[in-house]
MIDO-349406 format. One record per residue: x, y, z of N, C-alpha, C in turn; residue number from 1. Coordinates in steps of 0.001 Angstrom, whole numbers, plus 500000, padded with zeros to 6 digits. Layout:
N
+--------+--------+--------+--------+--------+--------+--------+--------+--------+-----+
!     nx !     ny !     nz !    cax !    cay !    caz !     cx !     cy !     cz !   k !
+--------+--------+--------+--------+--------+--------+--------+--------+--------+-----+
!      X !      Y !      Z !      X !      Y !      Z !      X !      Y !      Z ! NUM !
...
+--------+--------+--------+--------+--------+--------+--------+--------+--------+-----+
***
This chain:
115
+--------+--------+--------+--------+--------+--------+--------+--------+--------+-----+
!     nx !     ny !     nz !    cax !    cay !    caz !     cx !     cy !     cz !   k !
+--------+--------+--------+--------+--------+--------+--------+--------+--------+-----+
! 087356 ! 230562 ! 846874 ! 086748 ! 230739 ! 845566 ! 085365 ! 230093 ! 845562 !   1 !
! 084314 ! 230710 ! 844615 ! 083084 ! 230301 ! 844581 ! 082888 ! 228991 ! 843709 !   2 !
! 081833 ! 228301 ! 844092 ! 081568 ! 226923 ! 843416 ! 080715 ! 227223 ! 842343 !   3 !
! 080665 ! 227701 ! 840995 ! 080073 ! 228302 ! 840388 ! 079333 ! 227156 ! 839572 !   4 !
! 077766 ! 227368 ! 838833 ! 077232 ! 226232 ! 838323 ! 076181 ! 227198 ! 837242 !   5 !
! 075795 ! 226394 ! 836049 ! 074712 ! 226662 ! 835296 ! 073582 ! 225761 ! 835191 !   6 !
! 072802 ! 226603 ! 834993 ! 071553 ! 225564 ! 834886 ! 070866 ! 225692 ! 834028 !   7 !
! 070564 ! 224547 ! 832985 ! 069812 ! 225086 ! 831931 ! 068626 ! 224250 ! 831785 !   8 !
! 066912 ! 225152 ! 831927 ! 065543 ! 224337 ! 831892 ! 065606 ! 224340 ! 830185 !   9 !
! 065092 ! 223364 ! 829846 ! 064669 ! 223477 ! 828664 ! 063037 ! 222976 ! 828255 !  10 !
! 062624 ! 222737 ! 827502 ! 061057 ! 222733 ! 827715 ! 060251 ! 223406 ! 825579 !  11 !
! 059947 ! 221608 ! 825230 ! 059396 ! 221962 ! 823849 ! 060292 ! 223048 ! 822798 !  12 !
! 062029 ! 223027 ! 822869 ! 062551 ! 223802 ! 822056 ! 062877 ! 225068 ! 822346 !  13 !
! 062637 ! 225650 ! 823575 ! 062637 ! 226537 ! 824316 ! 064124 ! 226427 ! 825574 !  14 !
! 064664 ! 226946 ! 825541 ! 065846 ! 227223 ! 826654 ! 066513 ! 228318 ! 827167 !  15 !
! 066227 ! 228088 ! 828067 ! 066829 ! 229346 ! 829194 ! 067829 ! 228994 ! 830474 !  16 !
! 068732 ! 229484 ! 830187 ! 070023 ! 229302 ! 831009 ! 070222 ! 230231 ! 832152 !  17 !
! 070279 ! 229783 ! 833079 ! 070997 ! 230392 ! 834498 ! 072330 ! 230436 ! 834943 !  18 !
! 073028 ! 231419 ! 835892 ! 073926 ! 230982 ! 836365 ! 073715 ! 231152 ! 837758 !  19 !
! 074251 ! 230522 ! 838414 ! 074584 ! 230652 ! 840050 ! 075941 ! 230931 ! 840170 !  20 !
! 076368 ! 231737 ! 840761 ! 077478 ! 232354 ! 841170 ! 078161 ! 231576 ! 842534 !  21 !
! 077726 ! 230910 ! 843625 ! 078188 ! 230177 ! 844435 ! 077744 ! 229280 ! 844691 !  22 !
! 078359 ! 228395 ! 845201 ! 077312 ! 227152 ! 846280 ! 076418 ! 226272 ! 844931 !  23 !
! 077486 ! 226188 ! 843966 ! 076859 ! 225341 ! 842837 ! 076902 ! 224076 ! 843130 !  24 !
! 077908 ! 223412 ! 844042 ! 077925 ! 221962 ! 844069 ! 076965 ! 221242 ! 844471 !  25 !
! 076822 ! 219844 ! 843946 ! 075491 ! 219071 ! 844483 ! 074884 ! 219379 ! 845858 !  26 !
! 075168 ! 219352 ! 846646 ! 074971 ! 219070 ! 847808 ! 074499 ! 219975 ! 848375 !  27 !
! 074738 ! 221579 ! 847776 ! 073525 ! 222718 ! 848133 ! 072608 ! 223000 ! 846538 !  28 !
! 073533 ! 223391 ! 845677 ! 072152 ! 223543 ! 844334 ! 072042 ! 222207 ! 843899 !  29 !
! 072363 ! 220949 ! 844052 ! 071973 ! 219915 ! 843614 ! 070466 ! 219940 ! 844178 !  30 !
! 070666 ! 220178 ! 845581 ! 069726 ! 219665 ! 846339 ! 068376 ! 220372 ! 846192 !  31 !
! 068792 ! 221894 ! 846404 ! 067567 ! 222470 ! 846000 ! 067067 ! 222583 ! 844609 !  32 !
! 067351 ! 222475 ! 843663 ! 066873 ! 221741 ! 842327 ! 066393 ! 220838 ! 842512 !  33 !
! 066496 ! 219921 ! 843249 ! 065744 ! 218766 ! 843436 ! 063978 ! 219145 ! 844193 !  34 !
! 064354 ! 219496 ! 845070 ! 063264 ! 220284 ! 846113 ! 062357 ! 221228 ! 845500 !  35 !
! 063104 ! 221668 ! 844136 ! 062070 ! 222886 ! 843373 ! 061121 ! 222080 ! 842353 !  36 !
! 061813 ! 221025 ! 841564 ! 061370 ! 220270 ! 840975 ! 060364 ! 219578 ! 841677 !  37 !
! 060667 ! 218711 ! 842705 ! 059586 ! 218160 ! 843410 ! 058414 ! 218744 ! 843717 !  38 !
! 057888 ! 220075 ! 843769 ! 056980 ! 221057 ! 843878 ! 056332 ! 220796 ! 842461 !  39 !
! 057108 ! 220807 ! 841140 ! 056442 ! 220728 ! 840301 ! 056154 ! 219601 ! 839517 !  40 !
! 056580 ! 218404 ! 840427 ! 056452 ! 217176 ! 839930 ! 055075 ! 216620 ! 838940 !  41 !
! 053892 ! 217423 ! 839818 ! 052278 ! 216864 ! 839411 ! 051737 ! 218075 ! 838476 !  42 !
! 052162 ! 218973 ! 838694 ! 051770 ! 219822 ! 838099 ! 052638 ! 220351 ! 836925 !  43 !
! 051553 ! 220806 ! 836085 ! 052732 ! 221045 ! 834475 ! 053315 ! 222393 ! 834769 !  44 !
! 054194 ! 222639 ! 834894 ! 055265 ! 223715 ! 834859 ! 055765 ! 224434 ! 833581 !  45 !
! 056134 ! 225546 ! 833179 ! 057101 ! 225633 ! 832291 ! 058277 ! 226339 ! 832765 !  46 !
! 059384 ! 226635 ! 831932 ! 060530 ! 227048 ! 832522 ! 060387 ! 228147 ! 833333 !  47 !
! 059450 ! 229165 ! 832729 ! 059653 ! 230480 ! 833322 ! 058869 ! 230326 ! 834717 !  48 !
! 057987 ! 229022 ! 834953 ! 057216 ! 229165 ! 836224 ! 058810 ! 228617 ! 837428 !  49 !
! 059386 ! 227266 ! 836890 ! 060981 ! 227216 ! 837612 ! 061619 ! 227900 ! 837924 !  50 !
! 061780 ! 228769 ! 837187 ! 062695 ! 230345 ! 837290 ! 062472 ! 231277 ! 837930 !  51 !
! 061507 ! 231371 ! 837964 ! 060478 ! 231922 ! 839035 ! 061013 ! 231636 ! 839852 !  52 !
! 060169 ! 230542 ! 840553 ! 060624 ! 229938 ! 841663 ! 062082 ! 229510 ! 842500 !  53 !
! 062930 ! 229633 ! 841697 ! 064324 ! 229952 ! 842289 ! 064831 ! 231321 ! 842070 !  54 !
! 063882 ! 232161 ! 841475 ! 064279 ! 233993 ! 842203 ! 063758 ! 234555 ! 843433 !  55 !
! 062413 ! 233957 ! 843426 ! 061880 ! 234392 ! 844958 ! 062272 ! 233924 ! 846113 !  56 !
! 063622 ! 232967 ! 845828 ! 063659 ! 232609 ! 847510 ! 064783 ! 233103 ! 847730 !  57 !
! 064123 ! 233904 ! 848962 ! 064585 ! 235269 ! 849775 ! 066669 ! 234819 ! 850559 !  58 !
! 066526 ! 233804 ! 850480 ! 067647 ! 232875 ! 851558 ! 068616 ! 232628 ! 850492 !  59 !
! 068183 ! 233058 ! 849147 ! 069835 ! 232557 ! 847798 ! 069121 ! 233359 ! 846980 !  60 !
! 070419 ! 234623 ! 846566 ! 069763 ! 235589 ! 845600 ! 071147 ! 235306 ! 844823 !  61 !
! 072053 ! 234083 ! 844521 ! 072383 ! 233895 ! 843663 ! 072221 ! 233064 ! 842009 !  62 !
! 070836 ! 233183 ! 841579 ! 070930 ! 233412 ! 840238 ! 070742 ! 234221 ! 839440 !  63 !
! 070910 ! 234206 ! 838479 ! 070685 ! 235004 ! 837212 ! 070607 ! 234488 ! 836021 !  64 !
! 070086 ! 235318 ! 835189 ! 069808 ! 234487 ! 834121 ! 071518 ! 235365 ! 832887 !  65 !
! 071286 ! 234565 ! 832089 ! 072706 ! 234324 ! 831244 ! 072050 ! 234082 ! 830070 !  66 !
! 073201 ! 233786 ! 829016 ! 073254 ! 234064 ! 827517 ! 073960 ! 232507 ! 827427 !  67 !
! 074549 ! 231835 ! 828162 ! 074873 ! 230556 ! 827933 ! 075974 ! 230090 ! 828860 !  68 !
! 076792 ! 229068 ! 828258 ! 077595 ! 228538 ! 829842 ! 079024 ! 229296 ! 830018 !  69 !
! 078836 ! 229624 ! 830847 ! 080217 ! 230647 ! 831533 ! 081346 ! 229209 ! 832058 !  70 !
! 083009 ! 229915 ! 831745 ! 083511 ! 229265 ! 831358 ! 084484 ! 229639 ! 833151 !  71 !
! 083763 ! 229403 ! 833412 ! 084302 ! 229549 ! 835243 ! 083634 ! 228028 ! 835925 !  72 !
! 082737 ! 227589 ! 835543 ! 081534 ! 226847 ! 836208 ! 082258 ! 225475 ! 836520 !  73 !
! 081777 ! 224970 ! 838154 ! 082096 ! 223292 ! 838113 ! 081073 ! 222379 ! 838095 !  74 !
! 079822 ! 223000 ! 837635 ! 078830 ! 221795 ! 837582 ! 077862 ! 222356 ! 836320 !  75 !
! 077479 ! 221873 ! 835450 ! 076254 ! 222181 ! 834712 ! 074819 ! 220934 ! 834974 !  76 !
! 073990 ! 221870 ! 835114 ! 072863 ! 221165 ! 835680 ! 071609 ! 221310 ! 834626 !  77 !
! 071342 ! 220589 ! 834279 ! 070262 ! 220588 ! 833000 ! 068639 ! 219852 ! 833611 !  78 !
! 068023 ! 220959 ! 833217 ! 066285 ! 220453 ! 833611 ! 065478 ! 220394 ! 832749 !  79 !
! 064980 ! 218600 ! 832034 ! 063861 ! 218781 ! 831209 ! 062743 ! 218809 ! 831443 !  80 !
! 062286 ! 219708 ! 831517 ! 060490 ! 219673 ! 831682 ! 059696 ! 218699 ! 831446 !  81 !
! 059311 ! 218977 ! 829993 ! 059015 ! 217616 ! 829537 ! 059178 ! 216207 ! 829999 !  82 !
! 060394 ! 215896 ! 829853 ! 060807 ! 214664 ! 829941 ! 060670 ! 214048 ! 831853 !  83 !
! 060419 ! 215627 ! 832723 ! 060722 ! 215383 ! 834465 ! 062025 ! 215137 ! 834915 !  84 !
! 063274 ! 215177 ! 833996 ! 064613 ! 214761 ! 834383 ! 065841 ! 215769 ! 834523 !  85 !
! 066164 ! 215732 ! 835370 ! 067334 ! 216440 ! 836082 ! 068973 ! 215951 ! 836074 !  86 !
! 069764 ! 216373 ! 835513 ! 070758 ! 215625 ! 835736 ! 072281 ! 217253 ! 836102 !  87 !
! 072833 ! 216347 ! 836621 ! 074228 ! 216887 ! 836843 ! 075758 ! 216820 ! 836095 !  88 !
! 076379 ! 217549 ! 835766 ! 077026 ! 217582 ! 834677 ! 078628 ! 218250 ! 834959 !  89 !
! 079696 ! 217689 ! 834487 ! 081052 ! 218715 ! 834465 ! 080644 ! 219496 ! 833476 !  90 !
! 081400 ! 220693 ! 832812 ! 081353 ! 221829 ! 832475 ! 081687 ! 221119 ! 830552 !  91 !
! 082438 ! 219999 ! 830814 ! 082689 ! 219076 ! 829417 ! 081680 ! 218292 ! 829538 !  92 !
! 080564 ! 217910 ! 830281 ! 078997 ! 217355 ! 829692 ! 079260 ! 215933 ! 830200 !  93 !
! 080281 ! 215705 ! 831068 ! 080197 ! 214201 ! 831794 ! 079403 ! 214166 ! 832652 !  94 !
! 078604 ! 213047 ! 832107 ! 077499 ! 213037 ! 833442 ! 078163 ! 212625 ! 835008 !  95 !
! 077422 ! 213026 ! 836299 ! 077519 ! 212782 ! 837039 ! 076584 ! 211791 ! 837835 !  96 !
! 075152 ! 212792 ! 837480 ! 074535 ! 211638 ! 837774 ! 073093 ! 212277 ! 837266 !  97 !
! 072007 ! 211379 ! 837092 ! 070538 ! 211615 ! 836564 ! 069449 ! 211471 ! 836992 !  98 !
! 068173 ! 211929 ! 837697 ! 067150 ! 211156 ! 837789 ! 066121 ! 211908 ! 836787 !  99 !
! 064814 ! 211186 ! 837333 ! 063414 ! 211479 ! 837087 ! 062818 ! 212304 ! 838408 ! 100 !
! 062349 ! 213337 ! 838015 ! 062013 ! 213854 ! 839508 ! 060343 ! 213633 ! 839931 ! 101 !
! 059620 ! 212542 ! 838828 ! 058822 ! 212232 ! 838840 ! 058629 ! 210916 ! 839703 ! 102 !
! 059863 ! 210002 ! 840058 ! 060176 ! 208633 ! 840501 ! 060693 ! 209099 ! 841771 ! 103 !
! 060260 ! 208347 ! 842895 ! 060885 ! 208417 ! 844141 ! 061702 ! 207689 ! 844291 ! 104 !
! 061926 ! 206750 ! 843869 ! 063304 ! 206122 ! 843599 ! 064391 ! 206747 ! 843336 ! 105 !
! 063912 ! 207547 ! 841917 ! 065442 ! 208432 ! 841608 ! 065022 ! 209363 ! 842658 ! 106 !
! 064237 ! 210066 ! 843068 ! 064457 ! 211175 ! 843638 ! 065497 ! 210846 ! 845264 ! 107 !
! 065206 ! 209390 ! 845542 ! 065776 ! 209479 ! 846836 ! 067567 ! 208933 ! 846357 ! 108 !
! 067400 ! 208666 ! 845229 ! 069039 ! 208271 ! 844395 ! 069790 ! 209913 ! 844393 ! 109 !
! 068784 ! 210736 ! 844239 ! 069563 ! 211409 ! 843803 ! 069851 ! 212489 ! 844913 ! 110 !
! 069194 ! 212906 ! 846421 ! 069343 ! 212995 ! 847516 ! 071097 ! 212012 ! 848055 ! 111 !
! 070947 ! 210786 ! 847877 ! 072094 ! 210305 ! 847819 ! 073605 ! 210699 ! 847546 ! 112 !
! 072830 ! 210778 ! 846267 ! 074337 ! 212047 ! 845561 ! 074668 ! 213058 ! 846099 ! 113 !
! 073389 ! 213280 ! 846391 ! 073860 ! 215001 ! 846399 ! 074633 ! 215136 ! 848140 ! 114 !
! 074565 ! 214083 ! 848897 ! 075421 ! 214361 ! 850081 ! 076951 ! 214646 ! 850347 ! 115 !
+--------+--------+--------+--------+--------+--------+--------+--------+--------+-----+
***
């Protein structure tokens, strides 16, 4: 069975939800969420430029975009723009774990996790 996950950017009142259909657990979409973010660490982003950027890569054509959280999922993954923070989530909103993807600290905390 697939490791299914959502992801939701949000950004000034604005939200747009994804789903990934496999390979949701930290340790592959943790990770590359992390890696996409880090690209847009310095530079101001908005959701749809993120979204973007995790449709064009050619190597995982599992997302899509969604209407809200599908009730299959084992991770919800939430990205604030604004704020630079990323966190990981059960499907009931327990955190797992959080950084700043602006801090190399969290960023290498959260590499951690995601192993």
């Amino acid at each position: 069975m697939s490791t299914r996950a959502n992801i939701v950017l949000q950004e000034k009142g604005s939200t747009l939800w994804l789903y990934h259909h496999c390979d949701g657990y930290p340790s592959y979409l943790g990770w590359k969420l992390m890696q996409i973010m880090e690209k847009h660490k310095k530079d101001y982003s908005d959701i749809f430029d993120i979204a973007n950027e995790m449709f064009k890569d050619k190597e995982d054509d599992g997302f899509e975009i969604t209407k809200g959280q599908h009730g299959d999922i084992e991770y919800l993954y939430l990205i604030d723009i604004q704020d630079k923070k990323i966190a990981c989530l059960r499907p009931d909103e327990s955190l797992l774990k959080s950084a700043k993807y602006d801090s190399d600290t969290d960023i290498q905390e959260w590499y951690k996790f995601c192993k």
